[in-house]
Each structure stands twice: as C-alpha cells, then as structure tokens.
C-alpha positions, 0 to 999 in steps of 0.5 A: 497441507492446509496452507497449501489447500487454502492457497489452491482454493484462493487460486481457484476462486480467482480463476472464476472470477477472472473468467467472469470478468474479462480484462477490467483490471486494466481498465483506468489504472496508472502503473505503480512505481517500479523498483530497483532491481536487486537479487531476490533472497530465498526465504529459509524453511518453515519450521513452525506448524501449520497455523489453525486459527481461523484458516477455513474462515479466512479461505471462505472469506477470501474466496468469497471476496475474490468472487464478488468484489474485485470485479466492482471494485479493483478498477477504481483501485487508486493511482500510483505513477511510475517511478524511475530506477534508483541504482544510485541509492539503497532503497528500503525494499528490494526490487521486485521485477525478478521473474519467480518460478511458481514454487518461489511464488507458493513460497512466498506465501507459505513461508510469508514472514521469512519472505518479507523479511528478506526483502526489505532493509529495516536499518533504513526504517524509521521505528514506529515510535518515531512516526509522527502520529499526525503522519500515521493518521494523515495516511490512514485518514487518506489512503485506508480510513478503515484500516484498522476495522478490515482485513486484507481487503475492505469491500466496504472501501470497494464500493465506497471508492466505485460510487464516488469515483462513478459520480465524479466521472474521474478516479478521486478514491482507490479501493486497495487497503494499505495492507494490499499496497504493502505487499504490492510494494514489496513483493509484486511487480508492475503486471495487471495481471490475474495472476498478479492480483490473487497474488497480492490478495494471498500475500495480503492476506498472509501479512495481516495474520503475522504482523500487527496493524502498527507493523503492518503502517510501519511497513507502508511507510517506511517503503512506499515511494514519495516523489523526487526520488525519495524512497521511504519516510526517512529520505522523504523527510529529509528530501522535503524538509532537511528533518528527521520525521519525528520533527515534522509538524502537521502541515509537513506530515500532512503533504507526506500523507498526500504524496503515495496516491501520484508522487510525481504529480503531487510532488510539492518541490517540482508542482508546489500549486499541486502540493500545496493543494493535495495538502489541503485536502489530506487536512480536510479529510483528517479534520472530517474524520475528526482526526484534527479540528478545523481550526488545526486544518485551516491553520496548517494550510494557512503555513508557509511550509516550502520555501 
C-alpha cells in the first residue's frame, strides 16, 4: 500500500509540474538510441514486504524534485543520437518499444528488481571487477561527475548542466545522472513525454534503492550503446580495439567513456578527427577531477591509438 501511495504521489507532482511547464521537454533534444524490439518478460510477484526505510523522505524528495528541477533543467538533458535496430546480433538489453499497459507499467516499478532482471542478458556483461577503473572513472568524470554523492537526480548537476550550456549558446553538458540514463536505456522508450519522464524518475528512483552505486555503473556500461553498432562495453571493446576490456589502456578507455554523449558523431572509426577530440576532452575532464595527472592526460592524447 505505501509503495503504491508513493507512486500516486510521484505521479501527482509530476502532474503539477507538468501543467506548469508546458512542453519544454521537447525543447534542444536529440533522440536516444532505439533498441531492438524483443518480447517484454513479465516480472514474477513480489513477495517481499513492503520496504519502510526512508519511503516518506524519498516521496518528499522526489515530489519536490519533480516540482522544482525538471522544468530548469531536463532541457539541457545531454544528447544521445539515434541508433539503428540490431535484429542481427543479441544486444545486452531487450528492446523497449513494446506498448505497456498501465498496470505493466505500476509493475515495473513496484516490482523493480524482477523487472530489470528480465530485461536484461547478463551473460553479455562484462563483470565489474573487469571494467578497466580508468573507464569506470572516465564515464563518471564525463557523464555524472557526482555519481556517487546524489540519488536518482542530481539538481546540483541541473543547474551546473543549464548555466554552462546557457553560456555557451549550445548543449555542452546534460543534466541526467547515470542512474536516470540507465533506466531510460533499459526500460523506456524514445517519447519526451510527461508520462514518459515521471516514469523514468520512479524507475530511477527505484534502482538506487536496490543496487549499489558499482551495480548500478556496471549496469550503464554493459548497456549503453557505443557507435558503430556496438552495444555494450564487451562488443565496444572488441568493435574498437580487437580486445577484451580489462586490456584496455587509458586512451582507449578514455574514447569509450566520450562515446555515450553522440555515438555516432564521435564514432573514432567512421569521424577519427571527432574521436580523437572527444578523447581529448574526456582526458581533460579526468585530469581536472584529479582522476589522472596531466602528464597521464597529455601522454595518452599524444598515443596512436586507432590504426
């Protein structure tokens, strides 16, 4: 009962913020990649109890949020291109273009973790142990920098993302933590909808409270799409640099982690010069967040790494 009053009152938040905010979300967006289609499993029934840790904080939060960030902030949310259908190949995550019925939707969320689980091949993952740490801190220094301080939204990253982007005239930062483009790769499809964004928050909120921060990167990675028709770290890796990931060296992790914003744009094999570039800045971004020193930044530009 309290999970479902908390997503009623998740949805009624949104409700206000959405009357009050018209149809920004459409504003300066570049649609995601689109998934392959495949059938959605149904999620087996809870039988745990209800949670009660922290729930009338987190529907505070989350209301609040809903409210008072997404209307300055989700426009600048960073752009992820299109991307054909892969029919051909198994991709780490099932499609999710699907039409859903409402309750399929409640489901979803209520019963996260089974959901999720379905969705996605873990036999295609590459385990956390064997992400390269200089990938793990090249995607958090340039997609979430304040992953692991935040929840399922990071206002803080809103505002940062708006006024730099403002000054700028052009979108250079998004505002989606990692958490919100996780399940927006997994579960949601390419609508900027409303409906489609209180979704995604309910559903980010639900996957911080049952993984950890290293699952939750480990889900982003091992799904996220790359360019070129690589979906997932493993067949990035392998796409890119004919290796398995935990050979990887700086500068090849480093164009991995530059990759998710535009795939195709940055895609070093079919753009090399805008490859190489969008290495450069992932490199800078590392060494300013003194994730690595200069000299590491300056010598791993200065490599050779695509032949």
């Amino acid at each position: 009962m309290k999970k479902f009053l908390f997503l009623l009152l998740i949805l009624g938040g949104a409700m206000y913020w959405g009357f009050s905010s018209g149809n920004e979300l459409t504003k300066n967006v570049v649609h995601e990649p689109v998934r392959p289609h495949a059938v959605q499993k149904s999620p087996p029934k809870d039988t745990q109890p209800a949670e009660e840790k922290g729930i009338l904080t987190e529907i505070s939060d989350t209301v609040r949020t809903l409210i008072s960030g997404l209307s300055s902030g989700e426009t600048q949310e960073g752009s992820i291109e299109a991307r054909p259908p892969k029919p051909d190949a198994k991709s780490p995550v099932d499609g999710a273009e699907k039409l859903l019925t409402a309750k399929e939707k409640m489901d979803n969320v209520l019963h996260f973790r089974e959901a999720l689980e379905a969705r996605v091949h873990r036999e295609e993952f590459v385990p956390f142990a064997e992400i390269p740490d200089y990938l793990k801190k090249g995607i958090v220094a340039t997609e979430d920098r304040r992953f692991y301080e935040h929840g399922a939204m990071d206002l803080i990253g809103v505002a940062r993302a708006a006024f730099t982007n403002y000054l700028a005239g052009e979108t250079l930062q998004g505002g989606s933590t990692i958490t919100q483009q996780t399940v927006k790769n997994i579960f949601l499809s390419n609508d900027r909808t409303m409906t489609r964004k209180i979704e995604e928050l309910a559903l980010a909120v639900q996957l911080e409270r049952n993984y950890s921060k290293e699952e939750i990167l480990e889900l982003y990675l091992n799904t996220i799409y790359y360019g070129h028709g690589a979906y997932g770290l493993k067949e990035a890796s392998r796409t890119y640099f004919g290796k398995v990931p935990k050979d990887l060296d700086l500068a090849q992790c480093a164009m991995l982690a530059g990759l998710p914003q535009a795939p195709s744009a940055y895609d070093p094999i079919s753009h090399p010069k805008e490859g190489a570039k969008r290495m450069t800045v992932v490199l800078a971004l590392m060494a300013e967040q003194g994730v690595i020193t200069p000299t590491q930044a300056a010598s791993a530009a200065a490599e050779l790494w695509l032949k």
